[in-house]
C-alpha distance (Angstrom), angle and dihedral (degrees) to the residues before:
residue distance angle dihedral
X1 . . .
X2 4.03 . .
X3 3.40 122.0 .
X4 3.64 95.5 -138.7
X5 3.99 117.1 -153.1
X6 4.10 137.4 -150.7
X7 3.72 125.9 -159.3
X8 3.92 110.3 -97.7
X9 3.81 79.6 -131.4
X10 3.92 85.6 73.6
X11 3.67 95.9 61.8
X12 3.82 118.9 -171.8
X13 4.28 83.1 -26.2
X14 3.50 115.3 137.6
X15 3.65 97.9 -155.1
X16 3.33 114.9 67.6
X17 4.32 138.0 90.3
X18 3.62 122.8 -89.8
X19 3.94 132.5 -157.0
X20 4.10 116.3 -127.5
X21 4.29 88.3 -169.9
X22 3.99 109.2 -125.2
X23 3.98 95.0 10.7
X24 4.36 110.1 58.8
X25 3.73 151.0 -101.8
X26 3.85 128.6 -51.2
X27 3.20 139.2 178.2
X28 3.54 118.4 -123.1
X29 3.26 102.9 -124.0
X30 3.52 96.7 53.8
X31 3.51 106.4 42.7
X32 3.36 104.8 164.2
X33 3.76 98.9 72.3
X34 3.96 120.0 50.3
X35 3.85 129.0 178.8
X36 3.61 113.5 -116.5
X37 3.92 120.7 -118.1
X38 3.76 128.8 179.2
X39 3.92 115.5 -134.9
X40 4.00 82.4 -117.3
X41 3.87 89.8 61.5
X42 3.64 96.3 37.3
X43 3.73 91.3 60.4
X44 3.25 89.8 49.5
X45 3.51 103.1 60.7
X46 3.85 89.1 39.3
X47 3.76 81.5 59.2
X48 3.47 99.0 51.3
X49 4.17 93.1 43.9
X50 3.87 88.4 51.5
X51 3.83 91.4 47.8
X52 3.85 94.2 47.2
X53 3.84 94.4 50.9
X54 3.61 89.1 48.1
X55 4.19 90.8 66.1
C-alpha cells in the first residue's frame, strides 16, 4: 500500500495532487489512477521548482 501525501500548503482542501513516494502523482479526486514518476524524474522537477522560486 502507498502512503500517499498532500502539500501542508493544501490544508484540509480536497482538491489538490498528492505524492505516493516511489509510485506517482494523483489527483485527489481521482485516486484510483496515478501517473507514474521515477525517483530520477521526480528530483528533477523538485529541482527545477526549487530553482525557479529561488529567482
Amino acid at each position: 500500500m502507498t502512503n500517499w501525501r498532500k502539500s501542508s500548503y493544501s490544508g484540509t482542501a480536497d482538491n489538490c495532487v498528492e505524492v505516493g513516494r516511489g509510485v506517482g502523482v494523483r489527483d485527489s479526486k481521482a485516486p484510483a489512477t496515478h501517473l507514474p514518476v521515477s525517483a530520477t524524474t521526480w528530483q528533477a522537477f523538485l529541482s527545477a521548482v526549487k530553482a525557479d522560486s529561488a529567482r
